[in-house]
N, C-alpha and C positions, 0 to 999 in steps of 0.2 A: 863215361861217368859224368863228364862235367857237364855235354847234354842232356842227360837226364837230370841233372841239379839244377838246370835253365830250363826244363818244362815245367819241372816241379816248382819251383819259382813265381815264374808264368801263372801257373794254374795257381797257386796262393795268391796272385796277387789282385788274378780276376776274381776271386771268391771274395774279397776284400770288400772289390769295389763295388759288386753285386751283393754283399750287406749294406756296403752306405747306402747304393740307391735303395734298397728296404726299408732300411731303417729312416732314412730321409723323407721317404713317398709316408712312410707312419707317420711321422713327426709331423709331414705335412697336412693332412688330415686330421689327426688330431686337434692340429692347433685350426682349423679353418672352422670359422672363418674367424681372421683375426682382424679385419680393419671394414670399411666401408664397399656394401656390394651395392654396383647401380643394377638396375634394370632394363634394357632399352625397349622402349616401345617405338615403332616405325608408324603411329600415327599421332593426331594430335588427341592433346586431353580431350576427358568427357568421354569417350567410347567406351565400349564394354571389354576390349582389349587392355586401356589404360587404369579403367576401373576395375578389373583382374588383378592390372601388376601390381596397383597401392594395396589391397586388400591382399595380396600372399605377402606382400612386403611389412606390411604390420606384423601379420603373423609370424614370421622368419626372425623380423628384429626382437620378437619376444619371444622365439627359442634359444636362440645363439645370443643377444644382449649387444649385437651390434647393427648399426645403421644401415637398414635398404631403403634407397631410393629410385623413386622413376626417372628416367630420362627421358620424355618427348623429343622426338626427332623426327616427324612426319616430311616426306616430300619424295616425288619419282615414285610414285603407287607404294609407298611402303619401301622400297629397294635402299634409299638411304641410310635410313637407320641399319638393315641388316648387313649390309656393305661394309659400316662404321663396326657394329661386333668383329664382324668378321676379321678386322685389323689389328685388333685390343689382341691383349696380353694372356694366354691359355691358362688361367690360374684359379679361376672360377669364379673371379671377382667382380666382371662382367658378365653377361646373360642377354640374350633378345626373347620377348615374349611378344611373338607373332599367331597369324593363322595361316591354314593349311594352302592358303593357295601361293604360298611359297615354295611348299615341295613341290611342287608339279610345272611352275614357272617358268622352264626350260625348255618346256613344249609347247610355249606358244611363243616366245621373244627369243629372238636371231641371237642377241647378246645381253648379258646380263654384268652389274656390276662385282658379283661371287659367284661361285658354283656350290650348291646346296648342299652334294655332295661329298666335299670336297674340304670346304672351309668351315663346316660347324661338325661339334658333336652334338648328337641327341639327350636334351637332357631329361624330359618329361609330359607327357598328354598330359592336360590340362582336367579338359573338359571335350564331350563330343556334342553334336546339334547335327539336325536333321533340316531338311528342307524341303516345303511342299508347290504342287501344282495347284494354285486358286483360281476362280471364275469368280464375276461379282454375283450376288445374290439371284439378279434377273436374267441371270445365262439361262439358254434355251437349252440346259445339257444338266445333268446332274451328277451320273457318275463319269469315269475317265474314257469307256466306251462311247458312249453319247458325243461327249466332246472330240472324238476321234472321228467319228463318223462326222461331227455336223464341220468337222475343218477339215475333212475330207472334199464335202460338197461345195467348200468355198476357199481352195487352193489360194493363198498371198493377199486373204483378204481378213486374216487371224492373226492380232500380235499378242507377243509377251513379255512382260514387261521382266528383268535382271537386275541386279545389283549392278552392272558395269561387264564392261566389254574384258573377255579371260576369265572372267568370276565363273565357280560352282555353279551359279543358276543357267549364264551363260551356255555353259557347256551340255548342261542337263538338259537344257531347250533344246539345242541344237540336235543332241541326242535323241531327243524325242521326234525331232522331224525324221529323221533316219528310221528310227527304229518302229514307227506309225507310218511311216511314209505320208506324210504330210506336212504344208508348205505354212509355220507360223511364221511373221515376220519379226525382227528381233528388235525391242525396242532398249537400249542401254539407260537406265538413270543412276544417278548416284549419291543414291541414298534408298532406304528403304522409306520411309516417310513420305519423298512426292509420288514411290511407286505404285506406294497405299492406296494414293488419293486420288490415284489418276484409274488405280485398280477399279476404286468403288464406285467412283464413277462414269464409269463405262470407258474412257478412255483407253484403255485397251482392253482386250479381251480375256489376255489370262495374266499371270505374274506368279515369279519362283519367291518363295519368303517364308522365310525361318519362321519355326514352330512358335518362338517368343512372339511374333509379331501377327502369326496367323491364330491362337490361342482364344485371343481377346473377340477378334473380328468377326471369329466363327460363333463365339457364343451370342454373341450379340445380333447373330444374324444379316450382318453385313455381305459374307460373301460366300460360299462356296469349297471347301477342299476337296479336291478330286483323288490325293494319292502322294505318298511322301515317299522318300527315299530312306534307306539304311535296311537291314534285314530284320528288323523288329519294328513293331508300331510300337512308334511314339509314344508314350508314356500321358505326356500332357492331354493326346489328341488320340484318344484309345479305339475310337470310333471311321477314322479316317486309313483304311487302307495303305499298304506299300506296296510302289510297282512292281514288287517283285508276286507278290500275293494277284496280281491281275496281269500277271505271264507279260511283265515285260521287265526285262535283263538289262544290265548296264547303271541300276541306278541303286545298287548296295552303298557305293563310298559315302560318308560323312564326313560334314567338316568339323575343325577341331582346333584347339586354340592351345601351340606350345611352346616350350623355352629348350635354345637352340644354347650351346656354351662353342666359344674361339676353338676349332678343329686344335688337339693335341691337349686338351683339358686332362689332369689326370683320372682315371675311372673311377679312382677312389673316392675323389672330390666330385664328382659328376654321381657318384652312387650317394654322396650326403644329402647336397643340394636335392636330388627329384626325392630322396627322404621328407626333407624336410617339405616341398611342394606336396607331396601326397599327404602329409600330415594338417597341412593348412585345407586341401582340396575337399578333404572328408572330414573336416569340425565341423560340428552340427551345425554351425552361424552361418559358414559359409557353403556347406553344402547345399542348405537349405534357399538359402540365396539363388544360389545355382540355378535350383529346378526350379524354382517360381518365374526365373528367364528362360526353361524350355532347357537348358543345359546339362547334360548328364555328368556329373563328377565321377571325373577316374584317376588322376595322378598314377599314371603308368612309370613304371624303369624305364630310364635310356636302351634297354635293350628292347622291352617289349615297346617304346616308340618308334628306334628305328626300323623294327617288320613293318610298323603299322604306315612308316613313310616308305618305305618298300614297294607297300602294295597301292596305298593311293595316287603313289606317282605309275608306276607301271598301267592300272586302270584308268588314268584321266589321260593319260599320252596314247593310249588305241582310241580312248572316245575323240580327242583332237583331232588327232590324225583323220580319224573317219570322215570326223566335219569340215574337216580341213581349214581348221579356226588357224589365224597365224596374226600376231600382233608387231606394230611398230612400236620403240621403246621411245 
């Protein structure tokens, strides 16, 4: 008997503790956010990253009545800042709003200062963007066949110009020598601006560059779009083909811009937060902002981001591998 009055015991006392943490994880949610939420952004002011984070952070401060701020911490290609969330406090009061070439980061650096994995929860997609293959206006090639054929005929004597060495464009070049069999030479800048300029004037031959930036150029006749990435055309760029529409595989992923919270955030707090991001991400101000930079507004759940980080790290890690791209940190 008195065993059974010591399970019976037992078993009250965990039902006990299993309402406070209920009733505690409510209360906590409830009451959140109750004090000041930073932001962190992993580069410096001015970009379209940091000018995301003030612009959901207004919005946020005028749903909930409490203070969001950014945190600039640019330095180590971004790794800093994410490194730094990484350490902070799982309570949702912290946040990193990065881009996608963080999931995938492990397949081209030996070591890293977190594991993507591992140390964040997924709290919400942003926005997605697409990126295309440009020629300048005077290329001897017009559509992306042309251009395969005429860098066919003149093997390592074709560059293309990228955001930087590991970047999406990177890899998409790279890809494309593989999957064309053909030899471009890969040229790294770092910025999209001298890529522009070295694009239009002839300086090299082709260059990978986001829909916001090829938009403008195209209309104006400056250069050439051969073919973009994602499984839909472009919206902006309704006219310009995807490679997947001209039978070549490998270049569905899109990049995308999102907010990771310290691994161990509660789900309830982590289901507020990308609430209230989805609600910022689709007001008419800020939607509309969006697409006029080429960006598609989605504020996805944490759940339906992390599939979406599922599959673009799974996809950019066979394209690495293939290319056998590997960086030093």
């Amino acid at each position: 008997m008195s065993t059974l009055l010591q399970r019976f015991a037992a078993t009250c006392l965990a039902l006990v503790g299993l309402f406070a943490v209920q009733s505690s994880q409510a209360q906590s949610v409830a009451s959140f956010p109750n004090k000041t939420i930073r932001i962190v952004v992993p580069y410096t002011p001015g970009g379209t990253t940091d000018i995301m984070a003030r612009n959901i952070g207004l919005k946020l401060t005028e749903y909930w009545g409490q203070p969001v701020i950014v945190d600039n911490r640019p330095g180590a290609g971004g790794w800093l800042g994410l490194s730094a969330v990484a350490k902070m406090p799982a309570d949702g009061y912290t946040l990193a709003l990065t881009i996608s070439n963080a999931i995938y980061a492990k397949s081209l650096y030996a070591k890293l200062p977190f594991d993507i994995d591992t140390d964040f929860e997924p709290v919400a997609m942003l926005t997605r963007s697409t990126i295309g293959l440009a020629v300048p206006a005077h290329f001897p090639a017009n559509t992306l066949d042309e251009f395969i054929a005429h860098a066919r005929k003149n093997p390592a004597k074709l560059s293309y110009g990228s955001f930087g060495q590991g970047t999406t464009a990177h890899i998409f070049g790279e890809s494309l020598n593989l999957a064309a069999k053909i030899d471009l030479v890969h040229a790294a800048y770092k910025g999209a601006a001298p890529l522009t300029q070295d694009l239009m004037g002839g300086q090299i031959s082709a260059a990978w560059l986001d829909a916001a930036t090829l938009g403008p150029l195209l209309q104006a006749g400056k250069i050439k779009v051969l073919a973009m990435t994602g499984t839909q055309r472009t919206p902006s760029l309704p006219t310009v083909p995807t490679f997947a529409e001209l039978n070549l595989k490998g270049f569905e992923p899109v990049g995308f811009f999102l907010v990771l919270a310290p691994a161990g955030t509660p789900k309830d707090v982590l289901a507020k937060i990308s609430g209230g991001i989805a609600r910022a991400i689709k007001s008419p101000d800020l939607s509309a902002r969006w697409r006029e930079l080429g960006l598609e507004p989605v504020g996805s759940t944490p759940e339906e981001l992390g599939a979406d980080m599922k599959t673009l790290a799974d996809t950019m890690d066979r394209a690495i591998k293939a290319a056998k791209i590997k960086l030093d940190n």
